[in-house]
Rosetta silent file (secondary structure, phi, psi, omega in degrees, C-alpha in Angstrom):
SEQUENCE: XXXXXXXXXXXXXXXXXXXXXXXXXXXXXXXXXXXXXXXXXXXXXXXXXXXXXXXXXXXXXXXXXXXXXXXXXXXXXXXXXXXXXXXXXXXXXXXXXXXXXXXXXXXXXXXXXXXXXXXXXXXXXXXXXXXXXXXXXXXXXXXXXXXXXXXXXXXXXXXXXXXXXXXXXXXXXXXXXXXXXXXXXXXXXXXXXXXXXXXXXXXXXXXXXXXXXXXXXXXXXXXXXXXXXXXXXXXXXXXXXXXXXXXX
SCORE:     score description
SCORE:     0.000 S_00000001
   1 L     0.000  171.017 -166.889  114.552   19.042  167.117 S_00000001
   2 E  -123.236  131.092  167.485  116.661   20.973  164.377 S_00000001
   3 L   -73.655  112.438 -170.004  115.674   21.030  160.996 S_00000001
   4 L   -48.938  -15.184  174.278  119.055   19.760  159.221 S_00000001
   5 L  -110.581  -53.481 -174.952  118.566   21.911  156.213 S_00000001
   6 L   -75.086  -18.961 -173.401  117.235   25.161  157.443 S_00000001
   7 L    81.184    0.132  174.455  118.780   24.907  160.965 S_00000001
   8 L   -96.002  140.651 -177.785  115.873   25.870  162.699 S_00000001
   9 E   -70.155  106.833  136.042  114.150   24.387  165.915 S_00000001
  10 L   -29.417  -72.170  166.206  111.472   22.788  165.526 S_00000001
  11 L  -109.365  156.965  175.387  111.135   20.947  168.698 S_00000001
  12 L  -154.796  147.481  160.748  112.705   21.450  172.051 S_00000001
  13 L   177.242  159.891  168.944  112.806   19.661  175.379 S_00000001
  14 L   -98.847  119.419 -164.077  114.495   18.686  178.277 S_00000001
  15 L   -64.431  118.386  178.552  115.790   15.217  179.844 S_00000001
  16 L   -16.624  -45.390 -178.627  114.852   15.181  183.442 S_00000001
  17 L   -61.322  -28.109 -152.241  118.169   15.279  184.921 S_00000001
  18 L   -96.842  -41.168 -163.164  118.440   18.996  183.004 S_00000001
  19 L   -58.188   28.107 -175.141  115.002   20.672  184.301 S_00000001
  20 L  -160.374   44.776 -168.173  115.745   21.916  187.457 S_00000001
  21 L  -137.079  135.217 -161.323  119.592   22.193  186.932 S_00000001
  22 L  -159.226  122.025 -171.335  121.532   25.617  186.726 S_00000001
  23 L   -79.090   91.349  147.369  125.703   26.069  185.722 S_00000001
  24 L  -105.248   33.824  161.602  127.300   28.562  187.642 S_00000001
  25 L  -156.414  171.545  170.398  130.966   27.858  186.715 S_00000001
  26 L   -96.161    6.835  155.719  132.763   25.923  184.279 S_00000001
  27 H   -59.090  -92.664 -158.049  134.247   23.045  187.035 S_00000001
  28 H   -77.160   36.611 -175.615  130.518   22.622  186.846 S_00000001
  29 H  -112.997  -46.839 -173.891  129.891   22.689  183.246 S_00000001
  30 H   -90.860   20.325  177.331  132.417   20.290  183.051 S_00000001
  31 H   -90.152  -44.156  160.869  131.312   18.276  185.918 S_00000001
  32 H   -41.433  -68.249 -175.442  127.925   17.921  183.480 S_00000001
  33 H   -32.705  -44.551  176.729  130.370   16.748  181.047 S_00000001
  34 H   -71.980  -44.088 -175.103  131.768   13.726  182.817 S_00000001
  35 H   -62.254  -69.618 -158.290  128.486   13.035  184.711 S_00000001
  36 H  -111.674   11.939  125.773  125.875   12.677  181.847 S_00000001
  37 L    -2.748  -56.741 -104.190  128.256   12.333  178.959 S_00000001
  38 L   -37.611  156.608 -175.104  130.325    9.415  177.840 S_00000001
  39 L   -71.000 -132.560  178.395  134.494   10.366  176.437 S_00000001
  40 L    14.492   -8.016  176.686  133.737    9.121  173.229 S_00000001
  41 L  -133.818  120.475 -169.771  130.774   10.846  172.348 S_00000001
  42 L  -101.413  153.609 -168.833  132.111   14.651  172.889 S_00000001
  43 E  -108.995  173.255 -173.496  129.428   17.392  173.498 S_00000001
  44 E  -133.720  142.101 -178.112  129.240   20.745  171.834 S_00000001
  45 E  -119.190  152.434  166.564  127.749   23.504  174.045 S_00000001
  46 E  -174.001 -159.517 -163.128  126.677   26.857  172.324 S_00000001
  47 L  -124.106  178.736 -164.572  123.615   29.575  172.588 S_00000001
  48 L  -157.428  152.517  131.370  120.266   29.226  170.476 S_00000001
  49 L   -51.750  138.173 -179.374  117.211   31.550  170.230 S_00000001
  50 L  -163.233  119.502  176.706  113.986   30.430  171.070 S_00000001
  51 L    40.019   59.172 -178.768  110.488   32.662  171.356 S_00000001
  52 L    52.396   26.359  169.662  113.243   35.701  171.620 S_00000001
  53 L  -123.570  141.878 -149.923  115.098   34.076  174.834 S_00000001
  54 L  -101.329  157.504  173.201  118.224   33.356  174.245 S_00000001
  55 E  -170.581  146.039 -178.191  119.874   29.835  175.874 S_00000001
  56 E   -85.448  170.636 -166.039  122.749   27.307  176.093 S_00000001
  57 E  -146.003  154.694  140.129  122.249   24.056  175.376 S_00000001
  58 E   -86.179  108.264 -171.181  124.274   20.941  175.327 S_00000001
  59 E  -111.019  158.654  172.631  124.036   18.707  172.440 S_00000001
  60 E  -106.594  159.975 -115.300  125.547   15.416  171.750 S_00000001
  61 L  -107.221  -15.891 -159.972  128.536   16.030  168.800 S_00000001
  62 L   -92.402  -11.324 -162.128  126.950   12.199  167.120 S_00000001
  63 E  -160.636  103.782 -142.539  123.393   13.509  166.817 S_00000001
  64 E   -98.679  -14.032  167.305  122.988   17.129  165.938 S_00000001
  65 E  -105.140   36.073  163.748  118.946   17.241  166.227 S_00000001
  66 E  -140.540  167.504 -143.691  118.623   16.968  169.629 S_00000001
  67 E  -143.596  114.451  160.108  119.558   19.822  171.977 S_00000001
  68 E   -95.064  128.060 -174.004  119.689   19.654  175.903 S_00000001
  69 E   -88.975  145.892  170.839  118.663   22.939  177.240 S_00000001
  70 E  -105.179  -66.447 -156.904  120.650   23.857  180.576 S_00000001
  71 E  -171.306  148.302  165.296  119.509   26.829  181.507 S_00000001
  72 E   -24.621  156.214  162.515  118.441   30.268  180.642 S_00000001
  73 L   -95.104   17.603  175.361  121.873   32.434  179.636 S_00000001
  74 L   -49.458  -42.929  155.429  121.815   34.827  182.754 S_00000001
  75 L   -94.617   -0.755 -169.764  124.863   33.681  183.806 S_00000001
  76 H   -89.443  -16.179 -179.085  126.976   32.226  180.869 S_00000001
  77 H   -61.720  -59.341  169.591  127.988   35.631  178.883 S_00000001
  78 H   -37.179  -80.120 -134.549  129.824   36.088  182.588 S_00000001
  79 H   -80.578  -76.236 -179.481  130.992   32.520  183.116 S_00000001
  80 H   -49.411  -55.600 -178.307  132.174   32.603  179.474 S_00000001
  81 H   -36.931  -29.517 -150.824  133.541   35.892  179.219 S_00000001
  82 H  -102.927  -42.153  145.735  135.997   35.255  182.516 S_00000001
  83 H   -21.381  -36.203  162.024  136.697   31.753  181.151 S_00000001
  84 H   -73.923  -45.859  165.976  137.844   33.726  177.811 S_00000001
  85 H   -63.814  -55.929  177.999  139.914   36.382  179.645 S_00000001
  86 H   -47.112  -60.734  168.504  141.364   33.162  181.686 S_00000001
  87 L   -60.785   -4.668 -167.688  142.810   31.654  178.696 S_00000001
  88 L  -141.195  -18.580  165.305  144.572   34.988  176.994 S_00000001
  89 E  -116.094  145.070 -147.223  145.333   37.413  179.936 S_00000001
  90 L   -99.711  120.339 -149.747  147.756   37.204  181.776 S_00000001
  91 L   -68.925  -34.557  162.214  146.692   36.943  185.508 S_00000001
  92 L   -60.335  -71.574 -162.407  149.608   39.048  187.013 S_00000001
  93 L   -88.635  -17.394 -166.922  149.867   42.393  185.065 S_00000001
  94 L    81.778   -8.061  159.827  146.008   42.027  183.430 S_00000001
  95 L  -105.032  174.211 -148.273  147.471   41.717  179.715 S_00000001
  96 E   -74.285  168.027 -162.389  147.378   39.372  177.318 S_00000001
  97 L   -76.475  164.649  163.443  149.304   36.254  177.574 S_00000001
  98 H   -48.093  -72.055 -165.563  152.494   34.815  175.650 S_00000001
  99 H   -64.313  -31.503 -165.999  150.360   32.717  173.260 S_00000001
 100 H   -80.277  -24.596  169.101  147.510   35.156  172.942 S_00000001
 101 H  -101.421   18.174  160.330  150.160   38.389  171.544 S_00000001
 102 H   -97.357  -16.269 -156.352  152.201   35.810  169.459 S_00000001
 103 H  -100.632  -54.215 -172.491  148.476   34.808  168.282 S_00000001
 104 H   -71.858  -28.091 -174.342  147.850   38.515  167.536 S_00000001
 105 H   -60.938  -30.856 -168.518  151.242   39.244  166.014 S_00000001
 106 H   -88.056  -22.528  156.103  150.349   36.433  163.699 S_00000001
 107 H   -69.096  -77.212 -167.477  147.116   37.920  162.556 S_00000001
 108 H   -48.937  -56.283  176.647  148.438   41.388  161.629 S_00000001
 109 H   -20.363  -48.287 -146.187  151.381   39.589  160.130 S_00000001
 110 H   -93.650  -53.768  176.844  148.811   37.298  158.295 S_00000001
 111 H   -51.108  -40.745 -155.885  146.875   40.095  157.474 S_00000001
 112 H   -86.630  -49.551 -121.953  150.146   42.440  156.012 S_00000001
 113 H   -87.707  -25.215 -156.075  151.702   39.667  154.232 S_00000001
 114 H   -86.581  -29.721  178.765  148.233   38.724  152.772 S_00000001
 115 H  -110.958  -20.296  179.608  146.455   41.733  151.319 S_00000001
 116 L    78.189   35.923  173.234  149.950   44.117  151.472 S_00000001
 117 L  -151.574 -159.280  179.142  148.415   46.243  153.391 S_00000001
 118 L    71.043   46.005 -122.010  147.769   47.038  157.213 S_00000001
 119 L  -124.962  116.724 -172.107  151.366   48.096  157.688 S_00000001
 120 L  -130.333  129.954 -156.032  152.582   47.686  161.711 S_00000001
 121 E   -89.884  138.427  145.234  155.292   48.277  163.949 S_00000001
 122 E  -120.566  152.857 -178.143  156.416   46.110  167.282 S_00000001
 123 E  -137.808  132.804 -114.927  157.854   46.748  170.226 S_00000001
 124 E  -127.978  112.977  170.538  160.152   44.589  172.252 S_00000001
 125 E  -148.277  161.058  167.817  160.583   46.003  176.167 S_00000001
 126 E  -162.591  152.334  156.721  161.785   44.739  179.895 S_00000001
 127 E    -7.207   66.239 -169.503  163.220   45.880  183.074 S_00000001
 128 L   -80.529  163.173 -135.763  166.612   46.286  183.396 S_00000001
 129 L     7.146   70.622  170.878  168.070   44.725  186.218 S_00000001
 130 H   -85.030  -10.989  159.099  165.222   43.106  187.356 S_00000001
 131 H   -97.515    1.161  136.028  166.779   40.597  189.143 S_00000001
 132 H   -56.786  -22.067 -178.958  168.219   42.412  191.047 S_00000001
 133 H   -77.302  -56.624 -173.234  165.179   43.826  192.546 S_00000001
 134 H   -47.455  -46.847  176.313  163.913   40.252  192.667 S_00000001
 135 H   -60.812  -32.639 -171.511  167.232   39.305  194.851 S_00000001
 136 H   -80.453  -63.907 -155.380  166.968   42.617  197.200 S_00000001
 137 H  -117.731    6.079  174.827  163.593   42.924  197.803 S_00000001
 138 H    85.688  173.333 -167.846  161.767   39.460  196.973 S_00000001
 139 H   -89.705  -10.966 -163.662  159.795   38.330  194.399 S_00000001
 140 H   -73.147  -39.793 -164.243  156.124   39.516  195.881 S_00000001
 141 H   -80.930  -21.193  163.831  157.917   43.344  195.351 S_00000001
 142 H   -70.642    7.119  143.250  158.802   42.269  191.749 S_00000001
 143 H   -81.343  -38.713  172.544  155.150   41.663  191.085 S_00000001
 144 H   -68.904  -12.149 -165.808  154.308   44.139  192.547 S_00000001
 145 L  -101.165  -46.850  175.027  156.666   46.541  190.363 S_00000001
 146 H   -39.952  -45.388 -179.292  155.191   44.268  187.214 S_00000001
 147 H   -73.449   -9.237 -158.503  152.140   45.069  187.745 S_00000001
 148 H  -102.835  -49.026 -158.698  152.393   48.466  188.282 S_00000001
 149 H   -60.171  -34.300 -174.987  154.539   48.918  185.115 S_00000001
 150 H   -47.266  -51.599 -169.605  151.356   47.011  183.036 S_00000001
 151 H   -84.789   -1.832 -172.242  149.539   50.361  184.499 S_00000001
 152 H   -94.061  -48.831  141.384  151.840   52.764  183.597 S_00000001
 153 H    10.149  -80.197 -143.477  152.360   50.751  180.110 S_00000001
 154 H   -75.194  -50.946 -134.646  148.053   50.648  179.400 S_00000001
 155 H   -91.240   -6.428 -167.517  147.811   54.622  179.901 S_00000001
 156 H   -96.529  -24.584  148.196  150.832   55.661  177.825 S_00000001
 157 L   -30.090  143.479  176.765  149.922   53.664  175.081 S_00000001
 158 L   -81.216  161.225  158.065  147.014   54.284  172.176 S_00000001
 159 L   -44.612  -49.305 -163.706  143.327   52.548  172.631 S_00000001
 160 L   -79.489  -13.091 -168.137  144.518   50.674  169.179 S_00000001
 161 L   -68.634  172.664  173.097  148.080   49.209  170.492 S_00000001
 162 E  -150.775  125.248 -145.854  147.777   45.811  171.624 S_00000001
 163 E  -129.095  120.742  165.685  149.838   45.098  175.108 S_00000001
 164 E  -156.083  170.637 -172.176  150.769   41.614  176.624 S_00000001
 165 E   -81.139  120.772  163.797  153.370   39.905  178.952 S_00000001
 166 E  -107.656   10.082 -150.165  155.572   37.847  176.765 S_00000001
 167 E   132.329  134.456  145.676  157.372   36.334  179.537 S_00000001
 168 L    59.749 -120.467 -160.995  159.278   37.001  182.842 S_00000001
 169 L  -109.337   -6.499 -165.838  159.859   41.172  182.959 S_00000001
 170 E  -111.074  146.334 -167.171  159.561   41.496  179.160 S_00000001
 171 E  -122.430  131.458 -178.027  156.751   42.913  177.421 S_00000001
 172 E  -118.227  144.454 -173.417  155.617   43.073  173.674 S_00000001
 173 E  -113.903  129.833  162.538  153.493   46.081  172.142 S_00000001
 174 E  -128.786  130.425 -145.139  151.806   45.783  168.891 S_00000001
 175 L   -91.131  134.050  125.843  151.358   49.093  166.838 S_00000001
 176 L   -55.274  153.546  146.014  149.000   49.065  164.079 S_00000001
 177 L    42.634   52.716  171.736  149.500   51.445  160.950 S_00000001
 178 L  -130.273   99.350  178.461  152.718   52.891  162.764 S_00000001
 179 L   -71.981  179.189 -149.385  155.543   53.317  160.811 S_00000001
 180 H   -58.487  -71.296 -163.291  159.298   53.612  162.591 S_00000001
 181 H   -56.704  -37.235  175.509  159.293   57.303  163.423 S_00000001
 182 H   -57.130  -55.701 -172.655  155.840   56.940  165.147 S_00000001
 183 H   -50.520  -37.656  179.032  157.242   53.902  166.802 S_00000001
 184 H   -53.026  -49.517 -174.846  160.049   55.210  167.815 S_00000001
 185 H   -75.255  -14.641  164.101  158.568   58.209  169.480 S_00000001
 186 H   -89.378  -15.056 -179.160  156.094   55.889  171.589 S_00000001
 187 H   -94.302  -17.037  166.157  158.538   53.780  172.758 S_00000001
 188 H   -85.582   -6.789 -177.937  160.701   56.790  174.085 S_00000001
 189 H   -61.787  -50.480 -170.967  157.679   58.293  175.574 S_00000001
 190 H   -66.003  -29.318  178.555  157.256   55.223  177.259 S_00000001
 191 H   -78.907  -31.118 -164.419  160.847   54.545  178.675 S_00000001
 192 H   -79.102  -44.786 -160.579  160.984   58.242  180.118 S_00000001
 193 H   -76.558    5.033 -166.181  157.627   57.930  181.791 S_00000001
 194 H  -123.310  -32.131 -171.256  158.459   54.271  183.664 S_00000001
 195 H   -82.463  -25.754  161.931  162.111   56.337  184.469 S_00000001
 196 L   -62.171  -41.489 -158.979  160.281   59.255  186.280 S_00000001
 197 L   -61.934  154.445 -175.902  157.506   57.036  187.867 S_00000001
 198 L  -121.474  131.985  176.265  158.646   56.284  191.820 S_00000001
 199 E  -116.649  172.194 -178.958  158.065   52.295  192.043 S_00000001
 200 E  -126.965   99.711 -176.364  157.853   51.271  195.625 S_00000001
 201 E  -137.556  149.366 -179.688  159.016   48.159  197.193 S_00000001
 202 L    47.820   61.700 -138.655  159.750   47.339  200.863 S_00000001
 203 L    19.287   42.287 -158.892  159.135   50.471  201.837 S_00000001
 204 E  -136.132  129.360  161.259  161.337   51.867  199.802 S_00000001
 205 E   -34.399  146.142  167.825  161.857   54.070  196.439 S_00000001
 206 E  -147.792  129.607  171.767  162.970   52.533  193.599 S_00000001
 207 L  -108.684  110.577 -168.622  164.143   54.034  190.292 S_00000001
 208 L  -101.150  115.631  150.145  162.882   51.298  187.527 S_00000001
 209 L   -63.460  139.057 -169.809  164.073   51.618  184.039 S_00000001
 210 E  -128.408  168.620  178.626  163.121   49.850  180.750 S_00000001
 211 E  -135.690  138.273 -163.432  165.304   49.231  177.553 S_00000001
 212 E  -129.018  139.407  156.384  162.924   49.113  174.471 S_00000001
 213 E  -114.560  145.291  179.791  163.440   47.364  171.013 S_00000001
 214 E  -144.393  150.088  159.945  161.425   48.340  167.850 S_00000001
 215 E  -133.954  175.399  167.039  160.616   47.010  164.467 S_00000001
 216 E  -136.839  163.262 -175.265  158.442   47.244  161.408 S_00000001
 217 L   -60.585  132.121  152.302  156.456   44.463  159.468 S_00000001
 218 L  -137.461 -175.069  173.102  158.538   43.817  156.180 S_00000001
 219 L   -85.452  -10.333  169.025  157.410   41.405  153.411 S_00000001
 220 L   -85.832   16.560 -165.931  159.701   39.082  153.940 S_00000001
 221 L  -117.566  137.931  166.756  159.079   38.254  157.419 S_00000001
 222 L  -113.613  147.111  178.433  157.563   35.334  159.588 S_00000001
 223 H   -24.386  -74.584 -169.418  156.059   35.200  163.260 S_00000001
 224 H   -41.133  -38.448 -159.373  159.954   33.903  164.371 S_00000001
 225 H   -79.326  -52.639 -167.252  161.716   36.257  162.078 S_00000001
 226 H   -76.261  -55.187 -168.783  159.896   39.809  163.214 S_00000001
 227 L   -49.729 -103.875 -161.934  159.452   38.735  167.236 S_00000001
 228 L    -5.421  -30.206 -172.054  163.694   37.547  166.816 S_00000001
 229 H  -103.805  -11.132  166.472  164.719   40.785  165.221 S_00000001
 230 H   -44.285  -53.355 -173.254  162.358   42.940  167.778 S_00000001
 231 H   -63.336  -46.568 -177.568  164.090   40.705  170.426 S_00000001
 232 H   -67.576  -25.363  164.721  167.510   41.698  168.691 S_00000001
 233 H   -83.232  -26.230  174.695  166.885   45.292  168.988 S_00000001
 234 H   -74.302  -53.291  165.118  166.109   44.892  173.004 S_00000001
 235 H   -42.995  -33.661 -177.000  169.057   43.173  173.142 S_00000001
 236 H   -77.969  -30.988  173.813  171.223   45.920  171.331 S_00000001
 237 H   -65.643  -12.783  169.725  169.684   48.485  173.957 S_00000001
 238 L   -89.814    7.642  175.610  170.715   46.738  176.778 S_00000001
 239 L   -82.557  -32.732 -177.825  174.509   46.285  175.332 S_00000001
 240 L   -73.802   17.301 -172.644  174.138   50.315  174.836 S_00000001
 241 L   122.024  -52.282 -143.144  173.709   51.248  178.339 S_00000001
 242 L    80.033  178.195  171.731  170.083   50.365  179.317 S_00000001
 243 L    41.980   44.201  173.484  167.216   52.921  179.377 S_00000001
 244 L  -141.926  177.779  168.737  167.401   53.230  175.990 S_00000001
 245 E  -117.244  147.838  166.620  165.420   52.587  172.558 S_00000001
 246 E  -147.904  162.557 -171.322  167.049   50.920  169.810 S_00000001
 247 E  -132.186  149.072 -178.469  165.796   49.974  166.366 S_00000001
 248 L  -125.414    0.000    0.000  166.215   46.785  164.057 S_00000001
């Protein structure tokens, strides 16, 4: 049992059904859910200390001083971790997802607008003609050219950027403490190195190009407002030719 003011365990045990019982995915963590459960009473799973071993428990959400132990944690830092990466990366290219870099844009954002400080650049990039590739050579070799661009992307990039798939062929970068000129000069670094790289598809060379848009953080700006004028700058480079940077 949990003491309700200090938060500390007191008591501990396990309901029959639990001793002998050990989660190795979350289909069966939620198979516990349904099974010993009821909808209406919702459970909260989370980790606890106990004579220095650490372990998750289930609890029910109506009655917070009793605690089902499942099992040891050997497996749930795993189980969770790939469950965490499953909701935020994006299973093609390996970077984060649409919601999870609109979710980060809106932290630095949140961060800039809120202390006036933290001051960050984004950048707006895609393919040009990628659907043509997709029409010529099928859609397996336009995954395969995604993915590869993801790797050429991660290494040209700092440790500090933050890289995800916003959609389809287009990709958003977010800069930390990079003003314009910095920005600028990483996003041409980045279009010349994806226009030298030899992509490969159907046996065949292919020379794959990107058109890059960049911005910076102003004070006046909201999530809609900074992605839209990022988006507006991608947009001017592909009116300008392709294979180009442009800045809003």
């Amino acid at each position: 049992m949990i003491d309700t003011q200090s938060g500390e365990l007191i008591e501990s045990y396990a309901q029959e059904q639990f001793k002998n019982f050990e989660v190795r995915s979350i289909d069966e963590l939620e198979s516990v859910f349904r099974q010993y459960f009821t909808e209406d009473k919702v459970p909260l799973f989370e980790k606890i200390v106990v004579e220095k071993k650490q372990y998750w428990v289930i609890r029910r959400a109506v009655d917070t001083s009793i605690y089902y132990y499942i099992q040891e944690c050997k497996y749930w830092d795993v189980i969770l971790d790939k469950a965490d990466k499953k909701s935020t990366i994006d299973g093609l290219t390996d970077s984060y997802n649409k919601t999870e870099i609109e979710s980060q844009v809106q932290r630095y954002l949140y961060s800039y607008l809120r202390y006036k400080k933290n001051f960050f650049s984004l950048m707006m990039f895609d393919i040009d003609f990628f659907k043509h590739v997709n029409d010529t050579y099928g859609h397996l070799a336009g995954d395969f050219i995604l993915r590869e661009l993801s790797v050429i992307t991660k290494k040209v990039i700092r440790d500090a950027d933050i890289f995800g798939r916003f959609g389809g062929e287009e990709f958003i970068i977010i800069l930390p403490e990079t003003k314009i000129a910095g920005a600028m000069k990483l996003a041409n670094r980045l279009r010349q190195t994806c226009e030298e790289h030899i992509f490969t598809a159907d046996g065949q060379n292919l020379n794959i190009t990107v058109s890059v848009g960049v911005t910076s953080v102003t004070i006046a700006d909201s999530l809609a407002s900074l992605i839209e004028r990022c988006d507006t700058a991608l947009y001017d480079a592909k009116q300008k030719g392709r294979n180009r940077v442009e800045y809003r």
